[in-house]
C-alpha positions as CSV (number, residue, x, y, z in Angstrom):
1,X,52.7,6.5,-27.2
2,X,54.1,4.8,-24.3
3,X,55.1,8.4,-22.9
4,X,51.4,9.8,-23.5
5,X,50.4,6.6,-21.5
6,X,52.3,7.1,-18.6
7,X,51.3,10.7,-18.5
8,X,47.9,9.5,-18.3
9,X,47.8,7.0,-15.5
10,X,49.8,9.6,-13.6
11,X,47.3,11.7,-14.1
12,X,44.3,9.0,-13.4
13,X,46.6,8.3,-10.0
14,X,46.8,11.8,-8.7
15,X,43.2,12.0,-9.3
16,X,42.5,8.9,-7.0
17,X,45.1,10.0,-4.4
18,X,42.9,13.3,-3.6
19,X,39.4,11.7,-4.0
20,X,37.7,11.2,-0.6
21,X,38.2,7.5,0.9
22,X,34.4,7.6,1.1
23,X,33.9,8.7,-2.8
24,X,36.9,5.6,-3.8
25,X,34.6,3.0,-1.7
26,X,32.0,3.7,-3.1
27,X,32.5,3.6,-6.8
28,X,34.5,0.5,-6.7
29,X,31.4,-0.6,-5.3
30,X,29.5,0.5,-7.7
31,X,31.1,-0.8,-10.2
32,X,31.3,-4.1,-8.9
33,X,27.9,-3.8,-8.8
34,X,27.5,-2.8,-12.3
35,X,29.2,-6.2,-13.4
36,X,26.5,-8.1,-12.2
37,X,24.5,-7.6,-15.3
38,X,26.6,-8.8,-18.1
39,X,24.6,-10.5,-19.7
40,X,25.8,-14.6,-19.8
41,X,27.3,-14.2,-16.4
42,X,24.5,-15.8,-14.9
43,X,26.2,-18.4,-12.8
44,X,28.9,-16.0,-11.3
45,X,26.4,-13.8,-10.6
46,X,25.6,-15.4,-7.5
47,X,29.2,-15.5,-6.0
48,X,29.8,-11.5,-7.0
49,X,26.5,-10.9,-5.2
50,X,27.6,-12.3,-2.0
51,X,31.0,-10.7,-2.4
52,X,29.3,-7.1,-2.9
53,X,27.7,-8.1,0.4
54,X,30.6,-8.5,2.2
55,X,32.5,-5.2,0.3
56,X,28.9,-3.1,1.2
57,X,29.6,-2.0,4.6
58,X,33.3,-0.6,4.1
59,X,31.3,2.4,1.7
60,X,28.6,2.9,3.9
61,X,31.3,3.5,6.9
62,X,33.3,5.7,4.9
63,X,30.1,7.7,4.0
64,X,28.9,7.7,7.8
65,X,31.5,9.2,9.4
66,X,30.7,12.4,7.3
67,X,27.6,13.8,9.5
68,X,25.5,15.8,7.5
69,X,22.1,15.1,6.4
70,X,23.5,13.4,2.4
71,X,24.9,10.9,4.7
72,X,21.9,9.7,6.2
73,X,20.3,9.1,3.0
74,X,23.6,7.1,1.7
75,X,23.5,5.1,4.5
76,X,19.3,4.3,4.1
77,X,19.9,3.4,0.7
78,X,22.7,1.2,1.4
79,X,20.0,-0.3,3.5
80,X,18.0,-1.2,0.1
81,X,20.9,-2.1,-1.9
82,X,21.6,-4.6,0.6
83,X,18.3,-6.5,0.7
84,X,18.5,-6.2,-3.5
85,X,21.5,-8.2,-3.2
86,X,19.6,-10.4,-1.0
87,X,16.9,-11.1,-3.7
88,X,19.8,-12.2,-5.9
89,X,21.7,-14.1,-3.2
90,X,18.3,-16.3,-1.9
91,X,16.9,-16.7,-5.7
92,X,13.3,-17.2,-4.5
93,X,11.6,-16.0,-7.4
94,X,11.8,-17.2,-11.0
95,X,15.3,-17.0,-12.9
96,X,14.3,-14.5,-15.5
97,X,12.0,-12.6,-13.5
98,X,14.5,-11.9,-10.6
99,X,16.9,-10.7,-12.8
100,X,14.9,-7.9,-14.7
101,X,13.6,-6.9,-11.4
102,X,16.7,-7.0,-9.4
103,X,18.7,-5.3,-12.3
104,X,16.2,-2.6,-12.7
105,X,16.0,-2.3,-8.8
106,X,20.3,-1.8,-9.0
107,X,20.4,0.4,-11.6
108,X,18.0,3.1,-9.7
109,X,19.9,2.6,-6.3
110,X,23.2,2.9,-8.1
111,X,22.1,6.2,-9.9
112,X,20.7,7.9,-6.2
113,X,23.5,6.6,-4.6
114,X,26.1,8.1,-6.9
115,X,24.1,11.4,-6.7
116,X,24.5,11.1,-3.1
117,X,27.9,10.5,-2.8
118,X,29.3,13.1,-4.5
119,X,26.8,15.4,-2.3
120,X,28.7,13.8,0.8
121,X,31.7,14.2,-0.2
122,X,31.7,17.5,-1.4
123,X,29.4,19.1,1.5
124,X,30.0,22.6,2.5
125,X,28.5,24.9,4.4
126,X,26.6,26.6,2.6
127,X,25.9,23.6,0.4
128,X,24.3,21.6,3.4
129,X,22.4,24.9,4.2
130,X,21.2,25.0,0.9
131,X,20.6,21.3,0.9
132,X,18.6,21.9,4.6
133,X,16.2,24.4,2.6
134,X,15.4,22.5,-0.7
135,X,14.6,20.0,2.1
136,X,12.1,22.1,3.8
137,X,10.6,23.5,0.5
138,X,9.8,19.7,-0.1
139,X,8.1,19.5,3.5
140,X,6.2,22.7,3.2
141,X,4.8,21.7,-0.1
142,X,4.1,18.1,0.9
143,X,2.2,19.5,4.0
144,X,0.5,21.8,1.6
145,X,-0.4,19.0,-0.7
146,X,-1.4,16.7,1.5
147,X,-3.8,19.0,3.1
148,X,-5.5,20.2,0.3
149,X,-5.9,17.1,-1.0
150,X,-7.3,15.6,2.1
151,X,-10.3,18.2,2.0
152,X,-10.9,18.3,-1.2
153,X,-11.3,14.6,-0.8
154,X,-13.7,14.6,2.3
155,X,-15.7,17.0,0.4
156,X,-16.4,14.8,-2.5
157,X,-16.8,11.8,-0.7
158,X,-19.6,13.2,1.4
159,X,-22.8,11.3,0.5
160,X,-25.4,13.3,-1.2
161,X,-29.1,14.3,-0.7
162,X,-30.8,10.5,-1.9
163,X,-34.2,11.1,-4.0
164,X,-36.9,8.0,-3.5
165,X,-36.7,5.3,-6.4
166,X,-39.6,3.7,-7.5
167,X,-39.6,0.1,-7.1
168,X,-39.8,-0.9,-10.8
169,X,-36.5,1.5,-11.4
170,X,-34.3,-0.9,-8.9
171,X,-32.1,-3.2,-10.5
172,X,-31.3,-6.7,-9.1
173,X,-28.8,-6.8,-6.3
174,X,-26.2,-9.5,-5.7
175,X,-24.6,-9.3,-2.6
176,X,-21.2,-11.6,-2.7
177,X,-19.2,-12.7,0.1
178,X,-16.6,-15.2,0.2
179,X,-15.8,-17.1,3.4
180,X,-13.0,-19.1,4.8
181,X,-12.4,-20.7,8.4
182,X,-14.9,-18.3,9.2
183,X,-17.0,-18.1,12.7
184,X,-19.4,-15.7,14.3
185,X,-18.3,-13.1,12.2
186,X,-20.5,-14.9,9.4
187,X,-23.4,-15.6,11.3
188,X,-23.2,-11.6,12.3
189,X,-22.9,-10.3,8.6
190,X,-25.7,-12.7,7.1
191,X,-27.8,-11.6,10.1
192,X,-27.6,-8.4,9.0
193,X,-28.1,-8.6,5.2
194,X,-31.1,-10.7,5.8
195,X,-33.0,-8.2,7.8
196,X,-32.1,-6.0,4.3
197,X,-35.3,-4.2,2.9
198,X,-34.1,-3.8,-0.8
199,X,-37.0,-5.7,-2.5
200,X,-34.7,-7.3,-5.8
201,X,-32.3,-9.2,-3.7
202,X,-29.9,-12.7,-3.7
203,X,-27.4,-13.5,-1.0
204,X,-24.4,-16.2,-1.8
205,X,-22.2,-17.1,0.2
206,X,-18.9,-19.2,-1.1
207,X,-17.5,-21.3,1.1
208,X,-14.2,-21.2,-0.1
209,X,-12.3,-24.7,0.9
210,X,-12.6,-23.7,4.8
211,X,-10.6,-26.2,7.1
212,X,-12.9,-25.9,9.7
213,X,-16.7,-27.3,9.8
214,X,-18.0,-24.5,11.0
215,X,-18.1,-22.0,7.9
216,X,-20.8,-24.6,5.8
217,X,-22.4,-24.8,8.3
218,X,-22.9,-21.7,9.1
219,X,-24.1,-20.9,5.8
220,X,-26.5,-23.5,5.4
221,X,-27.8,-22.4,8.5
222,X,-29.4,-19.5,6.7
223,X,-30.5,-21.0,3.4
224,X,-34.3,-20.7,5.1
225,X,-33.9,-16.9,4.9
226,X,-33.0,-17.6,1.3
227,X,-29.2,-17.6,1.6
228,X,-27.5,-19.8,-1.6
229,X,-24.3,-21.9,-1.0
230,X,-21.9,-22.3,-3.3
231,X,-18.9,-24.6,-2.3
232,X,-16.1,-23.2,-3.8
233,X,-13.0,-25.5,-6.3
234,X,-9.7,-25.8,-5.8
235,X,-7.3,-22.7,-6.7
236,X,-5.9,-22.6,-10.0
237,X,-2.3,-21.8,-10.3
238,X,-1.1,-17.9,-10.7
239,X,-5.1,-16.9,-8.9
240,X,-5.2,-15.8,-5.6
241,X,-7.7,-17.7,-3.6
242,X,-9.8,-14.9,-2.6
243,X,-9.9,-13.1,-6.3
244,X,-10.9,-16.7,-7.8
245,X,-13.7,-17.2,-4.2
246,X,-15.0,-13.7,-6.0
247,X,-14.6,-14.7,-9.7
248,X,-16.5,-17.9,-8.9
249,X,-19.1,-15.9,-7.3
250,X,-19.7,-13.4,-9.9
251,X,-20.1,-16.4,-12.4
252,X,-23.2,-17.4,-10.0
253,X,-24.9,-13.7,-9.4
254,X,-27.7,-12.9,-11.9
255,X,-28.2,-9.3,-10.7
256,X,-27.9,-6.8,-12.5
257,X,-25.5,-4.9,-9.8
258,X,-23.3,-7.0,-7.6
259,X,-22.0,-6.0,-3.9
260,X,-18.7,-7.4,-3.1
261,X,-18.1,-7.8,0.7
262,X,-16.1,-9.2,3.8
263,X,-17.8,-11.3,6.7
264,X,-16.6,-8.5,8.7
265,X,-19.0,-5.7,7.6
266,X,-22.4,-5.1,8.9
267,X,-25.3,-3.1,7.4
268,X,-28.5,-1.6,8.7
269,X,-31.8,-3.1,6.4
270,X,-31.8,0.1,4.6
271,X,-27.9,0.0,3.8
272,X,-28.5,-1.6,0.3
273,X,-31.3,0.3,-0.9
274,X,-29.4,3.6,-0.5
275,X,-26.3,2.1,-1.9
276,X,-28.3,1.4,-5.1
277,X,-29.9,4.6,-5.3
278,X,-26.5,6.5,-4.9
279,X,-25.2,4.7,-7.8
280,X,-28.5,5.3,-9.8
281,X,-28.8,8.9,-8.9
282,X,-25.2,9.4,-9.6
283,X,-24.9,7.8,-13.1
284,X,-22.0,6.1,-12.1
285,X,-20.8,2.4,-12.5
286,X,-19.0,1.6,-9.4
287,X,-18.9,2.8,-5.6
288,X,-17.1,1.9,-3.2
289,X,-17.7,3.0,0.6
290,X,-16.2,3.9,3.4
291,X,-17.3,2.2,6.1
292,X,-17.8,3.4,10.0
293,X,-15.2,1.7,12.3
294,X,-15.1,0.5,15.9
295,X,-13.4,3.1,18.3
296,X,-10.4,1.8,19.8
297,X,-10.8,2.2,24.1
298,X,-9.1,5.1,25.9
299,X,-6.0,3.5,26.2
300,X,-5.3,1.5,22.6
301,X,-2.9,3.0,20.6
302,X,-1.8,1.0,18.0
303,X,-4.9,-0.1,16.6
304,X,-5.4,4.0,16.0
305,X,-2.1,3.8,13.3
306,X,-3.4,1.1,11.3
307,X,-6.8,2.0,10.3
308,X,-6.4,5.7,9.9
309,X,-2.8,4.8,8.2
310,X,-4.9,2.8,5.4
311,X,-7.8,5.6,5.0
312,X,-5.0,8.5,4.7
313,X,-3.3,6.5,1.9
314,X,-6.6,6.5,-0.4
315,X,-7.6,10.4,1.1
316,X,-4.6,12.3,1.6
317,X,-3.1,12.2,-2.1
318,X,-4.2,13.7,-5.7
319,X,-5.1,10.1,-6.2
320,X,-7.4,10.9,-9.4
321,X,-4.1,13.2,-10.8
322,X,-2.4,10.3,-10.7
323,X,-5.1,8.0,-12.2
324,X,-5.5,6.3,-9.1
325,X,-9.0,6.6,-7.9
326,X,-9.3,5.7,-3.7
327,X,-11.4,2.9,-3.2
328,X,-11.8,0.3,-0.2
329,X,-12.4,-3.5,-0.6
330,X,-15.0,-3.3,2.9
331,X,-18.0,-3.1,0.4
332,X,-18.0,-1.9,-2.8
333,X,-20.9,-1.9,-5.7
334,X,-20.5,-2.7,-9.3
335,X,-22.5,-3.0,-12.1
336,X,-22.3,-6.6,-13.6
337,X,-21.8,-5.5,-17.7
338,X,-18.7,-2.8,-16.3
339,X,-17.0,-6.0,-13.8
340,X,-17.2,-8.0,-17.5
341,X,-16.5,-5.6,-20.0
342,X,-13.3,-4.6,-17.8
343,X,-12.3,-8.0,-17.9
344,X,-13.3,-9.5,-14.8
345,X,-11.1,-11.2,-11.9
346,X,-9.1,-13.0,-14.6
347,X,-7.4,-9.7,-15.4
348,X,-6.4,-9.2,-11.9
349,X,-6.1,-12.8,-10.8
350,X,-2.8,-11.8,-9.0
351,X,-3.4,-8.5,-7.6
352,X,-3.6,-8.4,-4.0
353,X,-6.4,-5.6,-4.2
354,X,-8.4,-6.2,-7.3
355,X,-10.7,-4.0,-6.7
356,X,-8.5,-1.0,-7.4
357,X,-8.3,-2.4,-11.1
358,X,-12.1,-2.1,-11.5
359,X,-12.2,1.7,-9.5
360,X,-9.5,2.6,-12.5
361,X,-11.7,0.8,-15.1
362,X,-14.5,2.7,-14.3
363,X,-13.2,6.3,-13.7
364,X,-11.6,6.2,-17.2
365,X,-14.7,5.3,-18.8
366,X,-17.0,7.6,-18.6
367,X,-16.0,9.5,-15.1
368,X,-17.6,5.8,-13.7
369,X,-16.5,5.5,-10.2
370,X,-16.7,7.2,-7.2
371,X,-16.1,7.0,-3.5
372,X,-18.4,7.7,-1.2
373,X,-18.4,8.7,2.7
374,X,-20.9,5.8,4.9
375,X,-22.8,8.3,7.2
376,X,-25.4,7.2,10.1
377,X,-27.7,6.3,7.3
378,X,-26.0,4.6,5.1
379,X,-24.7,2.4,8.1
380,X,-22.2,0.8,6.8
381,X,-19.5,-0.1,9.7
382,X,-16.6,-2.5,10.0
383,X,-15.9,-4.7,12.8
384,X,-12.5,-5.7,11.6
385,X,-10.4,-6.5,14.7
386,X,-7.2,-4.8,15.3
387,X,-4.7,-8.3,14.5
388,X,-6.9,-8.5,11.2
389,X,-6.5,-5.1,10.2
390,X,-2.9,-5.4,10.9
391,X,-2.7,-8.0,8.8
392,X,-4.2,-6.8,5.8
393,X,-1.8,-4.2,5.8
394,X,1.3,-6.5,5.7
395,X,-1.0,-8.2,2.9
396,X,-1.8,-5.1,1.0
397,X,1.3,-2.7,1.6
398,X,4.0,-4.2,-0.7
399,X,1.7,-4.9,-3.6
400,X,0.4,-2.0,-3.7
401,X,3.7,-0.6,-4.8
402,X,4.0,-3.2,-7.5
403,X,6.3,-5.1,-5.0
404,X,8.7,-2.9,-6.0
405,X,11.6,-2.3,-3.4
406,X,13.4,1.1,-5.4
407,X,9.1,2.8,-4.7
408,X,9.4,1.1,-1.0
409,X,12.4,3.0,-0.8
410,X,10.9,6.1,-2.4
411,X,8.0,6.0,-0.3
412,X,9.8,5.4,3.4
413,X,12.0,8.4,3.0
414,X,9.1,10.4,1.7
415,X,6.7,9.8,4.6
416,X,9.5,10.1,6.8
417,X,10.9,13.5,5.7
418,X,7.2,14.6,5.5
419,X,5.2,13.4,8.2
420,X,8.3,13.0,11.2
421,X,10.8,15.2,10.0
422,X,8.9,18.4,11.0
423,X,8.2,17.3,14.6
424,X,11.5,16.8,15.2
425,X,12.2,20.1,13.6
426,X,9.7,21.8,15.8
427,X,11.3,20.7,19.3
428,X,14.9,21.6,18.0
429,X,14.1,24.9,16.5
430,X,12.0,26.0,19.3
431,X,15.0,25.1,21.9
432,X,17.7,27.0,19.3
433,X,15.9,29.9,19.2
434,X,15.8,29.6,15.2
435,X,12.4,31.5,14.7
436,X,12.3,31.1,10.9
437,X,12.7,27.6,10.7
438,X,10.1,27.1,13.8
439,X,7.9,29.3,11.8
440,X,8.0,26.8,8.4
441,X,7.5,23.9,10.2
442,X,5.1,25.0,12.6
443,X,2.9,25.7,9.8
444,X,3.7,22.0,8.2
445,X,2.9,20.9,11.6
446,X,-0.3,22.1,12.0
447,X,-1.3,21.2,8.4
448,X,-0.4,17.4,8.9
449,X,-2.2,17.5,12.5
450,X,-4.9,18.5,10.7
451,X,-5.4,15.9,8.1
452,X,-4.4,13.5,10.4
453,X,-7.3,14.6,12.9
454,X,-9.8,14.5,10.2
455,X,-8.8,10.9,9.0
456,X,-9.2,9.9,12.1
457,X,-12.6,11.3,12.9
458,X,-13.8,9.8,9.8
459,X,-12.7,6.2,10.6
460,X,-14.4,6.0,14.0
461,X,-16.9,8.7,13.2
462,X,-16.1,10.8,16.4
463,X,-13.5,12.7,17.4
464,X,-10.4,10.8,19.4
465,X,-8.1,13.5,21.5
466,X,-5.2,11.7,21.2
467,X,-5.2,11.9,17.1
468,X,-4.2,15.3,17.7
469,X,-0.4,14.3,18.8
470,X,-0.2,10.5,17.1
471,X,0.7,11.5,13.5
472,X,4.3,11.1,14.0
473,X,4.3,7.9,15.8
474,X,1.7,6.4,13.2
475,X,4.1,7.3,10.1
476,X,6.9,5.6,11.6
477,X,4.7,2.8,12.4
478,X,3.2,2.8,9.1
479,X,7.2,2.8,7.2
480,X,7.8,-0.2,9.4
481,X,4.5,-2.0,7.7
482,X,5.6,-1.2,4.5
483,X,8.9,-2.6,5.1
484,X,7.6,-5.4,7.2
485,X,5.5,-6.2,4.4
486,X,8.5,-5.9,2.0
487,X,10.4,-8.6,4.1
488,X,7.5,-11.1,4.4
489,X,7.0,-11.0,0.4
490,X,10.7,-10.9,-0.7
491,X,12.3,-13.8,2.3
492,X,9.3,-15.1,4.6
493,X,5.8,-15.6,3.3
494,X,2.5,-13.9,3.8
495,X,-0.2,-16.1,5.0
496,X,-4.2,-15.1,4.8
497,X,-6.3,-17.5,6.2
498,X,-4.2,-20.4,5.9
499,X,-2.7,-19.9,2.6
500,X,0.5,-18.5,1.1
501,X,-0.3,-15.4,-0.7
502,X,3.4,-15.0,-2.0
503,X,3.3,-18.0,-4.5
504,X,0.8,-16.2,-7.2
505,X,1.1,-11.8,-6.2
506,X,5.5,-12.6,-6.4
507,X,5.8,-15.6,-8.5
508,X,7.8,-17.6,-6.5
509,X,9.3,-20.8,-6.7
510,X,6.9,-23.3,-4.4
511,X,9.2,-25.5,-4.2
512,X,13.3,-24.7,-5.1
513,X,15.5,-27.8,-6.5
514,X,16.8,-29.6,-4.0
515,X,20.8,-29.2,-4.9
């Protein structure tokens, strides 16, 4: 026995001695890692996390100093693990809650990781090369996916040829907008819903606990032209503010179709009636538009990787394959008895964009929903300034991946393997003289171009020269959002017009124990 023992851990040595230093790192790493979730170790949890910490960067230089593209991904990974660890270190959300989503988080990292490893360690030659062309077989198909689906998209979201209504066929309209701190913006939206020519029509306005005067009055400004005012309560625990400003409001509507919209959005008079009429001629239960933007000036950039960024997400993916239907919170249309019957803002009360609940709702009940292009006539148009656009995305980015860091991960090296990875291809190809490869990815190239292009002209509703080259710039841009957003939810906070939106979309602790 003790002879068969000794034979063993001879064995188990020799193995060890010839395993890469990188491979060794790792997996005690790993498995250091892996003792974090026995289960009743709670309160050493804390110190092995910050040990891990500490231990992390020995693996991840061990891994870097093999250069081939495996490494890379190690080493962005690592990047993830370590702001995991983080979570657990900091402890900002609820005891039970981080652990599941920490744990679950770990467990996915590990499993890549370990996958990626061994693919570093073991790199060949002709396993790299191999590795290089699986690599390009997922950019050509992404391209190809992403450009079909961005024109099959456009296509259905055109508006359609709108038949006249009789006015005893139109439902009542309730147009709802909540409002907070709010200034000219206000004045400018109610100016131009007032001027509205749909016959069945109520205007409220919620004034939802503004800190400024300016907002009631404002509103009361306009109860002449038949405006209502509705001074909204304080916010319950687990709501966010603006989904209970809209609950509140649809408890006060009495039409028979309600319009949810931001002070930001303006309409021509005849915007509502063909609204309606779209949604009556298309037996549908919910629209939701997309709206004409403001064209950035000649020399504005940034703005140009925002906006478009946001639109490509909801018109550049299979989104209905995946039983996500696009949809835009700038002004969409509901009937009242589909907003109920799916349950209303209480069953979203935390979701940063409700309104993707009631698009999902309605398009598995009866094909209910659809999303609809805002030509010249329909006139719908936002006047959303750059910083706020900005910051909706830092609002919306995160949560819209179920805060979950292992799909932020997912998601960055996706978009950037798809969308940069080819450019970069392109110039070096092109110099090497590797005609093949400049082949493939000049055709994933001129895909992306494309569908960014189109995005593009359909946000400002003209066509901007300088979309043609700003794809690459406006991923990366759009990855550091995402993360941004990631960092401001998990360590910081995420403020929207004066309030903390982490508290009730991450459950965090308000206020942590003093020790």
């Amino acid at each position: 026995m003790v002879k068969a023992l000794s034979v063993l851990v001879t064995v188990m040595f020799g193995i060890v001695i010839v395993m890469p230093y990188a491979l060794i790192a790792t997996l005690i790493v790993l498995l250091l890692e892996l003792g974090l979730w026995i289960p009743n170790k709670g309160h050493l949890r804390l110190w092995a996390a910050v040990t891990l910490s500490l231990l992390m960067p020995i693996s991840i230089l061990t891994a870097a100093s093999y250069v081939n593209v495996y490494s890379v991904l190690f080493v962005i990974l690592s990047g993830y693990r370590g702001v995991n660890l983080a979570r657990l270190i900091l402890q900002r959300r609820q005891a039970d809650h981080l652990y599941t989503v920490t744990r679950r988080t770990s467990l996915w990292l590990m499993a890549v990781q370990l996958v990626t490893i061994l693919l570093v360690v073991t790199a060949t030659d002709s396993s790299v090369r191999y590795g290089s062309l699986a690599l390009l077989i997922v950019i050509l198909v992404g391209s190809v996916v992403i450009a079909a689906a961005t024109q099959r998209n456009l296509r259905k979201t055109r508006p359609s040829t709108i038949g006249e209504i009789s006015i005893g066929e139109l439902p009542t309209l309730s147009v709802l907008i909540p409002a907070r701190n709010e200034t000219n913006d206000l004045s400018e939206c109610l100016e131009s819903l007032i001027l509205s020519t749909y016959p069945k029509l109520e205007i409220i306005v919620l004034d939802d606990c503004s800190q400024n005067k300016r907002t009631p009055e404002i509103i009361k400004g306009f109860a002449h032209d038949g405006v209502r005012f509705i001074a909204g309560g304080p916010v319950p625990p687990h709501w966010l503010a603006k989904n209970y400003a809209y609950d509140q409001l649809s408890t006060a509507a009495s039409g028979e179709l309600v319009l949810f919209c931001g002070v930001d959005t303006r309409f021509k008079p005849e915007t509502l009636g063909i609204m309606v009429q779209e949604l009556l001629q298309k037996q549908k239960t919910m629209i939701s538009f997309i709206p004409a933007n403001l064209a950035p000036s000649p020399f504005e950039f940034e703005s140009l990787m925002v906006q478009p960024s946001r639109y490509a997400w909801e018109l550049a993916l299979p989104r209905r394959s995946l039983h996500r239907p696009p949809v835009l919170s700038t002004a969409w249309l509901i009937r009242r008895e589909t907003l109920l019957a799916s349950g209303c803002f209480k069953a979203g009360a935390r979701a940063a964009t409700p309104e993707h609940l009631f698009a999902h709702w309605a398009a598995t009940h009866g094909d209910g929903y659809s999303f609809q292009q805002s030509d010249t006539e329909h006139g719908v148009m936002s006047v959303k300034s750059f910083s706020d656009q900005r910051t909706t995305a830092i609002r919306t980015r995160y949560p819209q991946l179920h805060q979950s860091l292992e799909f932020t991960a997912l998601v960055s090296v996706l978009e950037l393997l798809i969308l940069v990875v080819p450019f970069i291809l392109y110039v070096t190809s092109l110099l090497r003289h590797q005609m093949l490869l400049f082949i493939v990815v000049d055709i994933a190239a001129i895909l992306l171009i494309s569908m960014y292009a189109q995005i593009c002209t359909l946000t400002y509703r003209k066509f901007l020269v300088r979309s043609i080259w700003l794809l690459p710039f406006a991923a990366i841009y759009d990855v550091v959002l995402l993360n941004y957003s990631m960092y401001k939810y998990e360590f910081s906070s995420v403020e929207w017009k004066g309030r903390n939106v982490c508290i009730p979309v991450m459950q965090i602790i308000d206020h942590l124990p003093k020790p």
